[in-house]
C-alpha positions as CSV (number, residue, x, y, z in Angstrom):
1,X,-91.4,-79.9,-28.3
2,X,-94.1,-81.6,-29.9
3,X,-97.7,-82.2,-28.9
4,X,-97.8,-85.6,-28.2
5,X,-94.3,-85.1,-25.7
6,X,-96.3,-83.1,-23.7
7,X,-96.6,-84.3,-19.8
8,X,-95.4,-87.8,-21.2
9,X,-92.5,-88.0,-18.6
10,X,-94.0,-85.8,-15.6
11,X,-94.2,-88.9,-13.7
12,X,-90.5,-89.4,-13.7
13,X,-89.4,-85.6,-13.7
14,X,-92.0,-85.2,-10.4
15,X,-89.9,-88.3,-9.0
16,X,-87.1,-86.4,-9.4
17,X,-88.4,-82.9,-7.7
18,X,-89.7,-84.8,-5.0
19,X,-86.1,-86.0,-3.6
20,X,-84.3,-82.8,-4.6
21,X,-87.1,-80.4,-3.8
22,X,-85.0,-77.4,-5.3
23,X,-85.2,-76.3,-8.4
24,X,-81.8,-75.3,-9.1
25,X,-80.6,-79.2,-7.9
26,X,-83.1,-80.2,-10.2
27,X,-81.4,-78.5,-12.9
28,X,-78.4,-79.8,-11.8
29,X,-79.6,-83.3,-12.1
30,X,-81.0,-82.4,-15.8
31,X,-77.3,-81.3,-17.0
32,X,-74.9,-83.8,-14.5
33,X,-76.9,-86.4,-16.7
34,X,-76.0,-85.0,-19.9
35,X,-72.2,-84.2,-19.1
36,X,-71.9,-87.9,-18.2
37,X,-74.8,-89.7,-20.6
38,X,-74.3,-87.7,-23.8
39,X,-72.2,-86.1,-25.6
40,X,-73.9,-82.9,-25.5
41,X,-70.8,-80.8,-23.8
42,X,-68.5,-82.1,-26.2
43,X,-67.5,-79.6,-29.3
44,X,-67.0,-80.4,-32.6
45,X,-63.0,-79.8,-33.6
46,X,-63.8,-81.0,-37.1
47,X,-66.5,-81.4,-40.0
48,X,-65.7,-85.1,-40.0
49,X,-66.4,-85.8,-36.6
50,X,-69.4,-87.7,-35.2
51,X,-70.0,-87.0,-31.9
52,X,-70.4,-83.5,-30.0
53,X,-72.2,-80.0,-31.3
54,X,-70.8,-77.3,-33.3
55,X,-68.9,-74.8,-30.8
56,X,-71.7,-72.8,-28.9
57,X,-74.7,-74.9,-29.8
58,X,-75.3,-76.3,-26.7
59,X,-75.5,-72.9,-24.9
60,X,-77.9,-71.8,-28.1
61,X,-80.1,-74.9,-27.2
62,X,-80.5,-74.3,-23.6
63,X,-81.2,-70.6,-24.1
64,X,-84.0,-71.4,-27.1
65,X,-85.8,-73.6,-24.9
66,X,-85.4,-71.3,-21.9
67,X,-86.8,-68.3,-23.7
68,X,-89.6,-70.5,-25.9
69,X,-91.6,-71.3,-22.4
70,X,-90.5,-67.8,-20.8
71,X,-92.3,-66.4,-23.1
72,X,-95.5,-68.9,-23.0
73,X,-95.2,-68.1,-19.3
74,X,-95.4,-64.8,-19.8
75,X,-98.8,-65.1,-22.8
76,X,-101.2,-68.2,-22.8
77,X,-101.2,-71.2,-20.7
78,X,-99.5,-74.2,-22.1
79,X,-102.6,-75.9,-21.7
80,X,-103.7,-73.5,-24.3
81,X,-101.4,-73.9,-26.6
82,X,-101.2,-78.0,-26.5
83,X,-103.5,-80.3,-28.6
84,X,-104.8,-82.9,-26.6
85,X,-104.1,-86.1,-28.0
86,X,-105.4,-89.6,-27.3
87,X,-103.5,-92.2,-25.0
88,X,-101.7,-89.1,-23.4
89,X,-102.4,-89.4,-19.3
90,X,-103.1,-86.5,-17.7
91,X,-100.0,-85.3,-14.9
92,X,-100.8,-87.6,-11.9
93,X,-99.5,-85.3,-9.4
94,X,-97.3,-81.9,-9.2
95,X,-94.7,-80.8,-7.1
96,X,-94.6,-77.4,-5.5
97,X,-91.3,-75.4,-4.4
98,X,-91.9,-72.7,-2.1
99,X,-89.9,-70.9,0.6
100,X,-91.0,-72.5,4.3
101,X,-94.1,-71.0,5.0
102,X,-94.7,-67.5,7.4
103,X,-97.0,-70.0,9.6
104,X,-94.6,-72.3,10.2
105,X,-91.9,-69.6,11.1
106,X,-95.2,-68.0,13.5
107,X,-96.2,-71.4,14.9
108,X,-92.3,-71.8,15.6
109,X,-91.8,-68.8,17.1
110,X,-95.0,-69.6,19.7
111,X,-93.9,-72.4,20.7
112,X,-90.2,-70.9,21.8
113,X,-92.2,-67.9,22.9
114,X,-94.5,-70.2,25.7
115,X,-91.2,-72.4,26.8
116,X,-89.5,-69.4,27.7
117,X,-92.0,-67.6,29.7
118,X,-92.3,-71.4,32.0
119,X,-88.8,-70.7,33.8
120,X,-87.6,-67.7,34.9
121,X,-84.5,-65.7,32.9
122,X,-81.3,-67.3,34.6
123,X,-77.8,-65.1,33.8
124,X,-76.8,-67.6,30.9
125,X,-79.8,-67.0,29.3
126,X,-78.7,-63.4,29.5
127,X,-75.3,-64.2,28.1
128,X,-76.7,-66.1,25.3
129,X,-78.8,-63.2,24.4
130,X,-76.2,-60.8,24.2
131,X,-73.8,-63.2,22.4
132,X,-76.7,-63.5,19.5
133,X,-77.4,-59.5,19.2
134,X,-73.7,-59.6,18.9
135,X,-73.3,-62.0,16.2
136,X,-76.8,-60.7,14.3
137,X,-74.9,-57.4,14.0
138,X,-71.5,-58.3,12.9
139,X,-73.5,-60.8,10.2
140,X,-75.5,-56.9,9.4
141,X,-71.9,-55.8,8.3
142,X,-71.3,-58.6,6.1
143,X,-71.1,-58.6,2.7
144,X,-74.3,-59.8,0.8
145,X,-72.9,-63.6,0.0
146,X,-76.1,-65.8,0.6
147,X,-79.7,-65.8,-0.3
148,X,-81.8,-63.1,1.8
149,X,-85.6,-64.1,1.6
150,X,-86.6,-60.4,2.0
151,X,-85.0,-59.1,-1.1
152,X,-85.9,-58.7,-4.2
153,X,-82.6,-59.2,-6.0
154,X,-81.0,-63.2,-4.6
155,X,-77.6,-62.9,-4.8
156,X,-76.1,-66.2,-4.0
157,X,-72.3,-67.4,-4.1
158,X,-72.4,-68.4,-7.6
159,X,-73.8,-65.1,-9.1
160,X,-70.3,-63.5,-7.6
161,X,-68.0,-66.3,-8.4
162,X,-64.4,-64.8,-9.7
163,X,-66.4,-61.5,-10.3
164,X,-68.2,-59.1,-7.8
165,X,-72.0,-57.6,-6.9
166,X,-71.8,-54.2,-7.5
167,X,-75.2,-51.4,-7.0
168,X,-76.8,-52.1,-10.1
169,X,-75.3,-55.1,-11.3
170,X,-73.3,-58.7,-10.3
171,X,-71.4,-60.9,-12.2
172,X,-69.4,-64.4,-12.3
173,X,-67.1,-65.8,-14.8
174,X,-65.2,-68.7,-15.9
175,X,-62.1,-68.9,-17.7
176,X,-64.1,-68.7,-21.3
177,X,-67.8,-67.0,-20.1
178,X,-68.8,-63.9,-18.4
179,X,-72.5,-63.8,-16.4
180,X,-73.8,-60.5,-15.9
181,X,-76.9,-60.2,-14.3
182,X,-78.3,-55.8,-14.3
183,X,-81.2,-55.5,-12.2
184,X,-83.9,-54.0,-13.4
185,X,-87.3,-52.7,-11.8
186,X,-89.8,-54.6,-10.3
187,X,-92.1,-53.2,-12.9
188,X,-90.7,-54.6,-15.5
189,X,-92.1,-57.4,-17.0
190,X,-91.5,-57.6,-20.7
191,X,-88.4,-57.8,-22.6
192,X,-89.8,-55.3,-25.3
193,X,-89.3,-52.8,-22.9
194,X,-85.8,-53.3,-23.0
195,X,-82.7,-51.9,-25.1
196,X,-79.8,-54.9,-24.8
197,X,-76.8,-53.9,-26.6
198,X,-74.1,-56.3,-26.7
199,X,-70.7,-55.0,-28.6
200,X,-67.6,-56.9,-28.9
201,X,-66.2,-54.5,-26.5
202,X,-69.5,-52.0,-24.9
203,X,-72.2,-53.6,-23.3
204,X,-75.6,-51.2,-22.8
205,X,-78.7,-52.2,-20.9
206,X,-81.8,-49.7,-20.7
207,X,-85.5,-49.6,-20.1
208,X,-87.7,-47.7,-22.9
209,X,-89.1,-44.6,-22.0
210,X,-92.2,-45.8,-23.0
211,X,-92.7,-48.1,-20.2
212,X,-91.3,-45.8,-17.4
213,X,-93.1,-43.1,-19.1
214,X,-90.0,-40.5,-19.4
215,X,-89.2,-38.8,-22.6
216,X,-85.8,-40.5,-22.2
217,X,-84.5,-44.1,-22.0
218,X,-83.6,-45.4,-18.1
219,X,-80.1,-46.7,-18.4
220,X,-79.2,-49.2,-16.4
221,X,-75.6,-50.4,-17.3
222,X,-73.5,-48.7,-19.7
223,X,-69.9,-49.2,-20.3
224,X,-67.1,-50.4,-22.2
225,X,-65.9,-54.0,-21.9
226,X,-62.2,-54.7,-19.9
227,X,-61.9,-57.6,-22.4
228,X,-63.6,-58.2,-26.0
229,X,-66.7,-60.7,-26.6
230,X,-68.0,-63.5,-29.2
231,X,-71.3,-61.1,-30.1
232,X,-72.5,-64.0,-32.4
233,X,-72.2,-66.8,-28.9
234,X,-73.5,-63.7,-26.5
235,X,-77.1,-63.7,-25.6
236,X,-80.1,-62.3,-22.9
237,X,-83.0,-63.3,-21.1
238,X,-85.4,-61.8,-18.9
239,X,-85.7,-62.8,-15.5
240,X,-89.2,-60.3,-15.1
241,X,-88.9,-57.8,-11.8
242,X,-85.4,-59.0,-10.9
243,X,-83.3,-58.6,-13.7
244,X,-81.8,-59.2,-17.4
245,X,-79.1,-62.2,-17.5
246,X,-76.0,-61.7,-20.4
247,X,-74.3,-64.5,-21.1
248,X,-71.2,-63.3,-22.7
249,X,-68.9,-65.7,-24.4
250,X,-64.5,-64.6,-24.1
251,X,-63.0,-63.7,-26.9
252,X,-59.8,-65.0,-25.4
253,X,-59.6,-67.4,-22.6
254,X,-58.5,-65.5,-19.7
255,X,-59.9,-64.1,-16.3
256,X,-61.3,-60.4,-16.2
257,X,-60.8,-58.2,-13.3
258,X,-63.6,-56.0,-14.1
259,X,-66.7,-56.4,-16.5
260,X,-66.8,-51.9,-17.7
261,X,-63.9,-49.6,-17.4
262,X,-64.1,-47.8,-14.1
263,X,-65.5,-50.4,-12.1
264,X,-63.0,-51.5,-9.2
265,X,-61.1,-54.0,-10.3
266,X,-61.5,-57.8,-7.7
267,X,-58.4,-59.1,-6.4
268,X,-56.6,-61.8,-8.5
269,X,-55.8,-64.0,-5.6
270,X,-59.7,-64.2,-5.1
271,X,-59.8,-65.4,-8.1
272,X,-60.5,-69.8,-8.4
273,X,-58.4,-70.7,-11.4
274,X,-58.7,-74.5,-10.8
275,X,-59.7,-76.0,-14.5
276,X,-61.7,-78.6,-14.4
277,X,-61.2,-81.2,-17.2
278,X,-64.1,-81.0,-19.0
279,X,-63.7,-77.4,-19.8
280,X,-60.1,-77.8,-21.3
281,X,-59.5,-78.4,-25.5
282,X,-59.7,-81.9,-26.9
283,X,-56.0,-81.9,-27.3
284,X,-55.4,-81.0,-23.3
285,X,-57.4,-83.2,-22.3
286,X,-55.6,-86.2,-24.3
287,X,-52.5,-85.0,-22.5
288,X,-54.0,-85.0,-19.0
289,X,-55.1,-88.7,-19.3
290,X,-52.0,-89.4,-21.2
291,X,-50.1,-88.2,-18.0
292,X,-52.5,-90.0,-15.4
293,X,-52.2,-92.9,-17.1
294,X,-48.0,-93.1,-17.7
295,X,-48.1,-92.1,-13.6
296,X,-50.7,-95.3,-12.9
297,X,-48.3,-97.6,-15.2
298,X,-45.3,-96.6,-13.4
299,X,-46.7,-97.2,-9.7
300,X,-47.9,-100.7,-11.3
301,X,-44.8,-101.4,-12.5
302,X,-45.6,-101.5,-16.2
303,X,-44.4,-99.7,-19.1
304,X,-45.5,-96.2,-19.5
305,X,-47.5,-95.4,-23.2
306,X,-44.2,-93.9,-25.0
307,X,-43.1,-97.4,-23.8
308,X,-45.5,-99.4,-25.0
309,X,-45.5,-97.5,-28.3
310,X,-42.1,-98.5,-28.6
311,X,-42.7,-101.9,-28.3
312,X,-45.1,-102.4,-30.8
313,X,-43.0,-101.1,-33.6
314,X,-39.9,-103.1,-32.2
315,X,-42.5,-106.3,-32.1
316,X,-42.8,-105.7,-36.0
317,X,-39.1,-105.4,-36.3
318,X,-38.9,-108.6,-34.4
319,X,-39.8,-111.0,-36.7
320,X,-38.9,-109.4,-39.9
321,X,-37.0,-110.8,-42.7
322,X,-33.1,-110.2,-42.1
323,X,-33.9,-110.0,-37.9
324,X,-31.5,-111.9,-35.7
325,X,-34.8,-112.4,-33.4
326,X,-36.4,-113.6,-36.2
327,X,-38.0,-117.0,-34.8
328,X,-37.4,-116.0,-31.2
329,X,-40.0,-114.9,-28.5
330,X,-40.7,-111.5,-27.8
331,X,-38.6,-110.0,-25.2
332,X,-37.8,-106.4,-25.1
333,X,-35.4,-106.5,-22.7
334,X,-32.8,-107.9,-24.5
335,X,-32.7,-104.7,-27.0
336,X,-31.3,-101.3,-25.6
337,X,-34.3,-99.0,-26.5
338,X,-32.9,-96.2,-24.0
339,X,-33.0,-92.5,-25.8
């Protein structure tokens, strides 16, 4: 980005983190704008056409960016690095996302604390009790599907979805990408102290000896793919002391059971294959809203789009020389155009 961008639209962008107040809706602002807005989702089928990206430069983009100010976070300040130009305000205000705070949960917990001790236990409030230690350990033998505060590694929903958490490593997928996310130790800070090998069909993941001070390399995932990958459209980042992201891009287009061989394989029927629209080929796409639109014609009444391309050529026909319509008005109900 260039110097004189810099803070020119934090007054709108802290608008916007003020309503959401989470970053990942924030995000999800950022891109639902340019899926509807732009044509920035849309490939490129052809050298000839104007709108859309070359296949996989979108994903290229959003990773640049991601790892050009991961790794300004990670060396000097921005303010830095930026030259200060004239006429550029300074950021009015900023926006801060934390977790609610332990005082509030303390200050909470006082209050509850001093109404209870005002009335005496009665034998619901000892039935409610023992209904809550009940549900507090049956939610203890639960698989680990939401965020948990107290731990280092956040798995939430859509760091499993169609794939699995597993000790070292969880992973999602759609029908065309595969996110792997290897945890690594909280030590680990800099991605030059990591070995990331990504094979069409072997993935490795390991931190140098050098930082862990062994003689030997700490691996942390290594294994041979179930299924092949684009190595040229497959890329990392460094999420520091929580772990290394892959985004791997499918060879072929269909749903993994399993990112290595010899890791238990997830259960198809847990598997959401529901295709969204935007994700399908330019050509499927046509058919789909081909086929919504014959479906809206025929509840209206009107002629379906093979019907209307019918009539256009047999409105050309109409009033050609050697026609008996010639002269007459348009009406394609007098011809048979049944097939």
């Amino acid at each position: 980005m260039a110097a004189p961008m810099v803070g020119k639209f934090d007054g709108n962008l802290c608008d916007i983190l003020q309503n959401v107040q989470q970053i990942d809706t924030f995000l999800d602002v950022i891109f639902e704008f340019l899926y509807r807005r732009t044509d920035f989702y849309k490939s490129m089928r052809h050298q000839h056409d104007t709108m859309g990206l070359p296949p996989g430069m979108a994903r290229r983009l959003v990773m640049q960016t991601f790892m050009k100010y991961e790794k300004i976070g990670q060396g000097p300040q921005l303010s830095d690095l930026q030259i200060q130009e004239p006429g550029v305000p300074e950021p009015m205000n900023t926006v801060e996302i934390t977790e609610m705070t332990e005082t509030a949960d303390s200050t909470t917990e006082k209050a509850k604390k001093a109404e209870t001790e005002t009335r005496e236990e009665t034998p619901a409030d000892t039935k409610m009790k023992e209904t809550q230690a009940e549900r507090k350990t049956s939610e203890s033998n639960t698989d680990v599907t939401k965020p948990k505060t107290g731990d280092r590694h956040i798995i939430t929903e859509s760091d499993t979805y169609n794939g699995a958490l597993r000790d070292n490593y969880a992973w999602s997928q759609t029908l065309g990408d595969v996110d792997l996310k290897v945890f690594v130790p909280e030590t680990l800070r800099k991605a030059k102290d990591l070995t990331v090998d990504i094979r069409e069909d072997h993935v490795k993941v390991a931190v140098k000896g050098q930082h862990t001070g062994a003689s030997e390399p700490q691996v942390l995932l290594d294994g041979k793919l179930t299924m092949k990958v684009r190595c040229d459209q497959s890329m990392w980042s460094l999420h520091p002391g929580h772990y290394v992201q892959l985004s791997l891009e499918k060879q072929k287009e269909t749903w993994w059971r399993a990112i290595v061989e010899g890791e238990p394989p997830i259960d198809n029927k847990s598997i959401d294959n529901v295709q969204n629209v935007s994700e399908m080929d330019e050509e499927a796409q046509q058919d789909y809203r081909r086929v919504m639109f014959d479906m809206e014609q025929k509840r209206l009444g009107k002629p379906t789009s093979k019907e209307m391309e019918t009539h256009d050529i047999l409105r050309k026909a109409w009033d050609a020389e050697g026609s008996p319509f010639k002269g007459t008005e348009f009406d394609p109900s007098t011809v048979n155009i049944s097939t």
